[in-house]
Wavefront OBJ file of the C-alpha trace (Angstrom):
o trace
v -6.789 -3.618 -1.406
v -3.421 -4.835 -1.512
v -0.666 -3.873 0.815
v 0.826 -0.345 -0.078
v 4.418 -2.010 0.245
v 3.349 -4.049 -2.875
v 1.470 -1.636 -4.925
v 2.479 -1.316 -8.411
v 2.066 1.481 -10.713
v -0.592 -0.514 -12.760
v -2.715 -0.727 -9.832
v -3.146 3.244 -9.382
v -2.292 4.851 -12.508
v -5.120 6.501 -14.567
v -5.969 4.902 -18.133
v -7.103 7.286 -19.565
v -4.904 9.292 -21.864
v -4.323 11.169 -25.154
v -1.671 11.053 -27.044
v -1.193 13.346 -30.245
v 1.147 13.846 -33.539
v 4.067 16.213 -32.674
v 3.178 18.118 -35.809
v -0.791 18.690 -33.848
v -1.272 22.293 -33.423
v -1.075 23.534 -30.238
v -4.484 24.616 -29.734
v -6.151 21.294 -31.495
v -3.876 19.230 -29.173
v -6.033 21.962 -25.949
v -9.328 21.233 -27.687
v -8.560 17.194 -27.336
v -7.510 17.748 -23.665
v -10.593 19.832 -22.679
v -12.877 17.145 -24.648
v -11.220 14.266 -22.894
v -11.608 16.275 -19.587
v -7.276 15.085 -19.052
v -4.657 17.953 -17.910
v -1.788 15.846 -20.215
v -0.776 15.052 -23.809
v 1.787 12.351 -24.518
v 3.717 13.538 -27.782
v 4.118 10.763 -30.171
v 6.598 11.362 -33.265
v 6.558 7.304 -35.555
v 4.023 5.912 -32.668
v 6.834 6.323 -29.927
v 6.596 8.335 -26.934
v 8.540 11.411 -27.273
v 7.691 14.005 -24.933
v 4.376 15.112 -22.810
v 2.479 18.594 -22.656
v 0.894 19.773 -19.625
v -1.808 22.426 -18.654
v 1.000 24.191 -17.314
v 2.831 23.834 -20.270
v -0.319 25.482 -22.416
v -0.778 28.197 -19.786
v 2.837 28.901 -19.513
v 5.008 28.064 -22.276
v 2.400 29.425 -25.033
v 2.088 32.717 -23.656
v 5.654 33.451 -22.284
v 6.881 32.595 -25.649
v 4.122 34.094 -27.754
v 3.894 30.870 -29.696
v 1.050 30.946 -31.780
v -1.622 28.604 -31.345
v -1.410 27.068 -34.502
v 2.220 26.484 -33.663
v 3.127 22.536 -33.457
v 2.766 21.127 -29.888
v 6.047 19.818 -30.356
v 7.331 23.384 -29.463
v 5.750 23.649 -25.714
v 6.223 19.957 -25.107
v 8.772 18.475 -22.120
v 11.272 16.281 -23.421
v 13.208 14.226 -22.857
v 10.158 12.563 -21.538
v 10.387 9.869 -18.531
v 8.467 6.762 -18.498
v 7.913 3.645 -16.590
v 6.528 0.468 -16.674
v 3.278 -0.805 -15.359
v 4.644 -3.703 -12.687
v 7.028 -0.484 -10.720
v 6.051 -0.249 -7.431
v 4.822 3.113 -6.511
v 7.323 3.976 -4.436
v 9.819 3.377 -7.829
v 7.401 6.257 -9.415
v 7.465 8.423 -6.368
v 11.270 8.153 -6.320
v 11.415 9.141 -10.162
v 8.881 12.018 -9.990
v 11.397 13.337 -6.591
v 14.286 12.822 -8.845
v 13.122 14.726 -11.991
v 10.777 17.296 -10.201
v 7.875 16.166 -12.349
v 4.678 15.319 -11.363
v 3.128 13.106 -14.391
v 4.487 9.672 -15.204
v 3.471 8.188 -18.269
v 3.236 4.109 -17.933
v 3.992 1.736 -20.331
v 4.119 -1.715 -21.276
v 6.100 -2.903 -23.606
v 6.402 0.032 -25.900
v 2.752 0.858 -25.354
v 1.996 3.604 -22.990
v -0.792 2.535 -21.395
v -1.743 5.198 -18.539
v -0.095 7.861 -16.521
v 0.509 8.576 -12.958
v 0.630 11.560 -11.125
v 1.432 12.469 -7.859
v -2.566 13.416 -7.301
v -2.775 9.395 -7.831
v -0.703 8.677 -5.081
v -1.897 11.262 -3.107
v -5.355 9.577 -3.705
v -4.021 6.251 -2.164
v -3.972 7.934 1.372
v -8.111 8.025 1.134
v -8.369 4.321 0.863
v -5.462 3.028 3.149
v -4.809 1.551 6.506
v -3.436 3.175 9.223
v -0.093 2.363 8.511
v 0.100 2.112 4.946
v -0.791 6.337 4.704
v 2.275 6.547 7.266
v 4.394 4.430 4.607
v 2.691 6.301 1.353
v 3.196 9.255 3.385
v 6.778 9.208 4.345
v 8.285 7.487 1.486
v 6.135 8.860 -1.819
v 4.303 12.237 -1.089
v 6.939 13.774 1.046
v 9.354 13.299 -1.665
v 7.020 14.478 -4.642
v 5.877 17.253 -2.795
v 8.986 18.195 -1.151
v 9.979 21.143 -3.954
v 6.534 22.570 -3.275
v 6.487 23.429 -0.084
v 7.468 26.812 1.314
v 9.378 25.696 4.357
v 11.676 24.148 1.873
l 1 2 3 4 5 6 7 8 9 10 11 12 13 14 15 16 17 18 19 20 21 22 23 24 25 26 27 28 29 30 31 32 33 34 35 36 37 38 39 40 41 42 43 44 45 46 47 48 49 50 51 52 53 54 55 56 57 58 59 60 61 62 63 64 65 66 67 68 69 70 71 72 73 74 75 76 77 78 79 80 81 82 83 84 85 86 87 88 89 90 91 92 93 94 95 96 97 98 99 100 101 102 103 104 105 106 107 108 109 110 111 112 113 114 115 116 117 118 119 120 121 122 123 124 125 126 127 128 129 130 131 132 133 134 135 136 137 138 139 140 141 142 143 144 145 146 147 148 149 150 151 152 153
């Protein structure tokens, strides 16, 4: 494994992921999510990246705005949607997640996305690192992410 210092987001992000049509339906755009066994959507309006949908967003947005289910998924989606490239260190993603209090990342290269990270990614770095990489990973990246979350503020 390399060192954490030099990690990049292509190293740790997760492949796979589904993107859909802004004009899907809300619940086809669920159905693709529960058969891909993902928790995210990446919108795409003319093959570009235009916002993302989250099992939050499904369990929140759809029923405290009685959308109907047959409603676009452009209507629950998060926009405008933040993105960043594959050869970012993780710390770089870590500091963008902190900044826009979001937890999923999608990556791209080029103008293909190509994966997402979340902070459950970088969380999972801490199983497989030295000593004092988890103190680095720790202090810098999940503090920060997580930092919103916690109840002792």
């Amino acid at each position: 494994m390399k060192n954490a210092k030099s990690l990049t987001v292509g190293d740790v992000m997760t492949k796979s992921i589904v993107s859909v049509d802004s004009s899907m339906m809300i619940n086809e755009s669920a159905k693709m999510m529960e058969d891909a066994r993902v928790g995210t959507v990446i919108v795409m309006e003319d093959n570009l990246p235009v916002g993302i949908v989250t099992d939050k967003d499904f369990a929140i947005k759809v029923a405290a705005h009685a959308y109907q289910i047959t409603s676009p998924v452009k209507q629950i989606m998060s926009t405008p949607l933040f993105l960043i490239n594959s050869d970012e260190s993780v710390r770089t993603a870590a500091d963008l997640m902190h900044e826009r209090e979001i937890m999923k990342l999608p990556v791209i290269d080029g103008e293909d996305v190509v994966g997402i990270i979340t902070a459950r990614d970088i969380v999972n770095l801490l199983a497989t690192c030295v000593e004092d990489d988890v103190r680095d990973i720790y202090f810098h990246s999940v503090v920060k992410i997580f930092a919103d979350y916690s109840p002792y503020g």
